[in-house]
C-alpha positions in Angstrom: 0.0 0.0 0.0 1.2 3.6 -0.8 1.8 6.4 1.3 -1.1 8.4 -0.8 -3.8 5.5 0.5 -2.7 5.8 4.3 -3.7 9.6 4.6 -6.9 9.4 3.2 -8.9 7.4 6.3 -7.4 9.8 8.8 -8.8 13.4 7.1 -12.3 12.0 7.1 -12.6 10.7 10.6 -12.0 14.8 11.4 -16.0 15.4 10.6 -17.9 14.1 13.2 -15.6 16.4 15.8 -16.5 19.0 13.6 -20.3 18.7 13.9 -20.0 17.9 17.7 -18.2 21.2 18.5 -21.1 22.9 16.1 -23.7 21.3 18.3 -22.4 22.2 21.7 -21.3 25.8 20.8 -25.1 25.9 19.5 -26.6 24.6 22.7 -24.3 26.7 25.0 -25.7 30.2 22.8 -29.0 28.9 23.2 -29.1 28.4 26.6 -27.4 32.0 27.2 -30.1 33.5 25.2 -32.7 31.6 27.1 -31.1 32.9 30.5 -30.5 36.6 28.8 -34.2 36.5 28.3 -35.4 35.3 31.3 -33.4 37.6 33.2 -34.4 40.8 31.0 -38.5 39.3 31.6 -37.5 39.0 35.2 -36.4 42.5 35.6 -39.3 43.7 33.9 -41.8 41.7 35.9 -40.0 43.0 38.5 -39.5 46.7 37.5 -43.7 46.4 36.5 -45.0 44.7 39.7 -42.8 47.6 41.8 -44.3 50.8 40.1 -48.1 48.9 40.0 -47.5 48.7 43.6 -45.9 51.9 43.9 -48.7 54.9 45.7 -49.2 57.7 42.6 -48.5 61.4 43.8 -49.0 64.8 42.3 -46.4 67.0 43.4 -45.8 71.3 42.8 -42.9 73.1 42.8 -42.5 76.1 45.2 -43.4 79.9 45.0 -40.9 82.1 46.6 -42.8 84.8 48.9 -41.3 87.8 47.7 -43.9 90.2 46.6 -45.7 92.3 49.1 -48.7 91.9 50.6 -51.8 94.4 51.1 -53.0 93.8 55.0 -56.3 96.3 55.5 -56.5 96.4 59.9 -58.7 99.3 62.2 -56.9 102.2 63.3 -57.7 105.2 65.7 -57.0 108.7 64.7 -55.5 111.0 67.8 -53.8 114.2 67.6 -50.4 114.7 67.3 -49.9 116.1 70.7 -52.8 116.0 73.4 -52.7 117.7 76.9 -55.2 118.3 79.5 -55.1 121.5 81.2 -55.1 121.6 85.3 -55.0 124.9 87.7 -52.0 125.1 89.9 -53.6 127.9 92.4 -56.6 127.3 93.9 -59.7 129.9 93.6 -62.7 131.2 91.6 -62.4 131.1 87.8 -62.6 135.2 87.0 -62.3 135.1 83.5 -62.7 132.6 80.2 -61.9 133.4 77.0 -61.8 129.8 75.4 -64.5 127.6 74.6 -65.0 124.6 72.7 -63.9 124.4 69.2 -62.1 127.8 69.7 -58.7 127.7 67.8 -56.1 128.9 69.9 -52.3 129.6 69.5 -49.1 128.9 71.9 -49.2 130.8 74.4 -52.7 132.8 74.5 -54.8 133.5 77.7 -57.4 130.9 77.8 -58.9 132.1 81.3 -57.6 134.1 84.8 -58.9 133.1 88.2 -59.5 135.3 91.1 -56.7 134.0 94.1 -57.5 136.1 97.4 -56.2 133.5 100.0 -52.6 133.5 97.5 -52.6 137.3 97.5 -52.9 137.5 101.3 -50.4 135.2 101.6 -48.2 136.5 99.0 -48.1 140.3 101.4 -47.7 138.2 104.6 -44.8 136.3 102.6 -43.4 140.1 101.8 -43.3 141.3 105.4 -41.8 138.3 106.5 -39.4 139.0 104.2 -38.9 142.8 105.3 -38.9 141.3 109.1 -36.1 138.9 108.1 -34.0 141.2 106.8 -34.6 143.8 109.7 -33.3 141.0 112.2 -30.6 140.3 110.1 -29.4 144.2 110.0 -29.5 144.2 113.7 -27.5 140.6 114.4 -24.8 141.6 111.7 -24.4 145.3 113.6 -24.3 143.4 117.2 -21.7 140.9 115.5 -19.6 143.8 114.5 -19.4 145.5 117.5 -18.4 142.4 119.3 -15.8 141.6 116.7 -14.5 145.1 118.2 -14.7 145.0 121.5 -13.1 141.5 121.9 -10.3 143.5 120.8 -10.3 145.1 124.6 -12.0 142.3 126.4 -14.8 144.1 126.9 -16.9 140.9 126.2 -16.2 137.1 126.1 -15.4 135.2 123.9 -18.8 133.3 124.5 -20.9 136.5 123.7 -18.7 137.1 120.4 -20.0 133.4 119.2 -23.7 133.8 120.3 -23.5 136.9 118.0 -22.0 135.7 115.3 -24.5 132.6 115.6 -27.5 134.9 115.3 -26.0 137.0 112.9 -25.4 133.6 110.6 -29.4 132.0 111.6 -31.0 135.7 111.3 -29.4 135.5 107.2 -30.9 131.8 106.9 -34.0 133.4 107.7 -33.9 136.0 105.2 -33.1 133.5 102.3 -36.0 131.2 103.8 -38.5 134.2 103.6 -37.6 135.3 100.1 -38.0 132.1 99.0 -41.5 131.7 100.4 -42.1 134.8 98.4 -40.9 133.7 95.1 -43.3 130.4 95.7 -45.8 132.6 96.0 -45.3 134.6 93.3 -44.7 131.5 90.8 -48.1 130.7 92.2 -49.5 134.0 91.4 -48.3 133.7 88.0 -50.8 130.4 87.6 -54.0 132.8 88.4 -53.7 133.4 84.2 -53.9 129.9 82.4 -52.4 129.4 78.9 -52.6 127.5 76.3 -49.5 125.1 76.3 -49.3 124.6 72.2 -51.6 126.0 69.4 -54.2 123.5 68.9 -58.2 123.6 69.0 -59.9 123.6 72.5 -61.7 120.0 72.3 -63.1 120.3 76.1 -63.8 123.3 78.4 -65.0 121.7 82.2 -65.8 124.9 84.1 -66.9 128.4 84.0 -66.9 131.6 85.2 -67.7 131.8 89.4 -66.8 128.2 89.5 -64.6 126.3 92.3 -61.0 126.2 91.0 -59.1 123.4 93.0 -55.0 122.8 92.8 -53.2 119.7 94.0 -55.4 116.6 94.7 -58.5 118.5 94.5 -58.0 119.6 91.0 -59.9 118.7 88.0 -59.3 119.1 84.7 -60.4 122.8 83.2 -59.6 122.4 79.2 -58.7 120.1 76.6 -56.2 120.9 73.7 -55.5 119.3 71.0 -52.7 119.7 68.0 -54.8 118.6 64.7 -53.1 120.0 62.4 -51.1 117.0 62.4 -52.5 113.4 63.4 -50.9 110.1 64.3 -52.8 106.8 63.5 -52.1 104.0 65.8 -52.7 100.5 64.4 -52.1 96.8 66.1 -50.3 95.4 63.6 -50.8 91.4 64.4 -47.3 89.2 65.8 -47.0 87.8 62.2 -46.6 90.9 60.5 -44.7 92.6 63.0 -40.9 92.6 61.7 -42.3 93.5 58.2 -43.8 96.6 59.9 -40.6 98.9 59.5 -40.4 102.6 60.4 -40.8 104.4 56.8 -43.4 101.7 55.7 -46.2 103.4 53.7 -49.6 103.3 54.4 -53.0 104.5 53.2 -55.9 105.4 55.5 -59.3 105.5 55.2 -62.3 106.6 56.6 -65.8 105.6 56.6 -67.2 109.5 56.4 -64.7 110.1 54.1 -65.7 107.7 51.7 -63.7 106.9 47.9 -60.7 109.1 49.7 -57.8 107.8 50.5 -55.0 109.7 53.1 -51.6 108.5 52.9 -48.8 108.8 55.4 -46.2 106.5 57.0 -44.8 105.0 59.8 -43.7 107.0 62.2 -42.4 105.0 64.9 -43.1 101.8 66.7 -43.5 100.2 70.0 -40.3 97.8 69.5 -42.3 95.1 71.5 -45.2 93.0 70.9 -47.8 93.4 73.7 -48.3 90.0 75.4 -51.9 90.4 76.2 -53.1 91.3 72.8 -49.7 89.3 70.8 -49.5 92.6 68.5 -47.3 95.6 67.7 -48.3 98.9 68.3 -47.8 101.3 65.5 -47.9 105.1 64.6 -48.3 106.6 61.1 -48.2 110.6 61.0 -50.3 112.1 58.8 -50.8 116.2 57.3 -54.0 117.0 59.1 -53.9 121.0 58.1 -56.8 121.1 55.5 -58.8 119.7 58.9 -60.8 116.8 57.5 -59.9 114.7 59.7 -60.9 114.7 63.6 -59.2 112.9 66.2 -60.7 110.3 67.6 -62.6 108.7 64.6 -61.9 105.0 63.6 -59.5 104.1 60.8 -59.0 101.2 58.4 -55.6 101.5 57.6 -54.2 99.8 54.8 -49.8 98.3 54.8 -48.0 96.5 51.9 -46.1 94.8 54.0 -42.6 93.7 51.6 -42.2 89.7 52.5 -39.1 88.0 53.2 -37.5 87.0 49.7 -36.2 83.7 51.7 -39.8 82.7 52.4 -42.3 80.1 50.3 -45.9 80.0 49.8 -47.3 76.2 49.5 -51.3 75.9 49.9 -52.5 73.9 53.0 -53.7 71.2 51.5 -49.6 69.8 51.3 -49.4 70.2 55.3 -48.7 66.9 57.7 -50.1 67.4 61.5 -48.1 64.4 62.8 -47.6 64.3 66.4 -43.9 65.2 66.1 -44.4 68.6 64.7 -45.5 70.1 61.2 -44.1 68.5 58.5 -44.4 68.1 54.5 -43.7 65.5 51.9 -40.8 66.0 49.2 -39.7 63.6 46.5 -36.9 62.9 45.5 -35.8 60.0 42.7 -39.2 57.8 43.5 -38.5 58.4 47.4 -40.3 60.5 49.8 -38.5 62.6 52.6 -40.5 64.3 55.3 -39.5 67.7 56.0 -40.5 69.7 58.9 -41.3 73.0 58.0 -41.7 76.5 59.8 -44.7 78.8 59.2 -45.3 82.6 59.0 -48.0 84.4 57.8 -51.2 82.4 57.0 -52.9 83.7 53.8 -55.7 81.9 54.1 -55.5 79.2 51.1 -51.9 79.2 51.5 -49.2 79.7 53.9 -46.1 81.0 54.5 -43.0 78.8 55.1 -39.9 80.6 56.8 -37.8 77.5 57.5 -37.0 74.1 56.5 -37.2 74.4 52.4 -34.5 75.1 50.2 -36.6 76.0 47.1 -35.3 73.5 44.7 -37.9 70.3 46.5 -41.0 69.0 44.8 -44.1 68.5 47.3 -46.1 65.9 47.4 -50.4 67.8 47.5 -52.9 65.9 49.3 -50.3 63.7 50.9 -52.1 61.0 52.6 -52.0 59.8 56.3 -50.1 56.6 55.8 -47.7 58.2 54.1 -44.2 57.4 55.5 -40.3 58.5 55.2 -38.4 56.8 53.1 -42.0 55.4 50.9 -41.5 54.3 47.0 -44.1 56.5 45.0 -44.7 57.7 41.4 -45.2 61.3 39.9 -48.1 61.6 38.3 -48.8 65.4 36.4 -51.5 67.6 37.6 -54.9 67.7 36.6 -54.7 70.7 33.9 -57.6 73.7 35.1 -60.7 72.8 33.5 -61.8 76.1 31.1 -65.6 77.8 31.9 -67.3 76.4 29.4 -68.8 79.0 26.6 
């Protein structure tokens, strides 16, 4: 046999390897499809079952609180400056030139009262004071002449001090006298009453032949009042207190007055909030010298009151009560975080949040109570607004 015969056999027994490695690389693709595939169905049973299971949310984004706010509250007009006017001297009213409504300027005679019991006093006062100073001429002269005759001996030294004593008590007594006088005189200069400040006479309680009384006994005679200028002092509530700032404007209204609108702003403020009525007391000054408006008559005073630009506005309906404090619902990727939240000012359908958001969180509305931290949920959009229809 040749060479050329042997080789023939071995080249064809090489076939049935052949196939067999065919067979098995085409089972082992198979079955890595057929785990590829059941692995991808798995995930998205999986992936399906989670977000069927998964709680649907509608969520907003937030509204920064910047722009200001109108707040309308009661106010009571008073005069700039107000002062009730009292007798100092006690006696019989003489004279009144002053009654009520009477316009009067700083300074001017409003009414003179008849003192007999001062004036008595007032020339006893004077002799006392002439007396004084007689005593006082005769003590210094018997001092002096002492001073001189201790020179010789003629007198102790015991008799130089008593004079000098009386000589020092009898000047005490002068200065004592004279000042009685001048009381009297300062009181003398109370029998004419003036007016304090130009203003309008808003009360006159006595007339002419009447009981004037000083001291505990007195009463008050006239009321004054500055109107050409007014101040308007409003309780502005706890909540809007810090946005309440000196050189805030303001319009005020009145319900005689009506369709006009007076404008002024605040003055000044009390710096505290009251504790028993949890407000702020405030002043706005207003020009008053046209005279349509009185003192005394009710305000409504109306503020725009600048927010805080760091403040939110969400509406109530995304507030949690939970027993551990106020809190709302944020999501983040699918997961919700509860966020406890400070309010401000309530606006009625929404609220004012001053702590706790960042501005960049998406809350959950209508969160319900089973809610949890940490809960696996899904975003659904918003219900558009339905348009009136035609």
């Amino acid at each position: 046999m040749t060479p050329a015969d042997d080789s023939r056999p071995r080249r064809g027994s090489r076939g049935p390897i052949i196939l067999v490695a065919v067979v098995l690389i085409a089972g082992v693709v198979i079955a890595a499809w057929g785990i590829t595939s059941r692995a991808h169905a798995l995930a998205s049973l999986t992936r399906e079952t989670r977000e069927s299971s998964a709680l649907a949310v509608v969520v907003i984004s937030l509204s920064r609180g910047s722009a200001p706010e109108e707040v309308s509250l009661p106010g009571n007009v008073q005069a700039y400056t107000d002062a009730a006017i009292f007798a100092r001297t006690a006696g019989y009213l003489n004279r009144r030139y002053a009654d009520i409504g009477t316009r009067v300027k700083a300074g001017q005679v409003l009414a003179e009262i008849d003192t007999p019991e001062i004036d008595q006093q007032l020339l006893q006062a004077r002799a006392d004071v002439a007396s004084a100073k007689a005593n006082e001429t005769l003590a210094r002269t018997t001092a002096e002449r002492y001073q001189e005759l201790i020179k010789t001996d003629s007198v102790s030294r015991q008799d130089l001090d008593n004079a000098s004593g009386s000589y020092e008590a009898k000047k005490a007594a002068v200065l004592s006298a004279d000042a009685n006088v001048k009381r009297l005189e300062a009181l003398e200069r109370f029998k004419v009453i003036h007016a304090p400040f130009a203003g309008v006479i808003t009360a006159r309680n006595t007339d002419i032949g009447a009981l004037i009384g000083a001291g505990a006994a007195a009463r008050e005679l006239f009321h004054v009042a500055a109107i050409d200028r007014l101040r308007v002092s409003v309780n502005v509530p706890e909540t809007y207190a810090r946005a309440a700032r000196i050189g805030t404007d303001a319009t005020v209204s009145l319900q005689e007055r009506p369709g006009r609108q007076f404008t002024g702003r605040i003055a000044r403020t009390a710096g505290s909030i009251d504790p028993t009525s949890r407000t702020l007391l405030v002043e706005i000054d207003l020009d008053n010298r046209s005279g349509e408006l009185m003192p005394g008559a009710y305000a409504e005073v109306h503020f725009k009151l600048p927010t805080d630009a760091s403040t939110f506005r969400l509406p109530v309906n995304t507030l949690i009560f939970r027993g551990d404090g106020l809190r709302v619902a944020t999501v983040t990727s699918g997961t919700i975080h509860m966020v406890p939240i400070t309010l401000g000012r309530d606006f009625g359908s929404t609220v004012e949040v001053v702590s706790g958001l960042t501005g960049t969180e998406l809350v959950v509305v209508s969160p319900p109570d089973s809610l949890t931290d940490g809960q696996a949920v899904v975003v659904t959009p918003a219900d558009p607004p339905k348009r009136p229809q035609p």
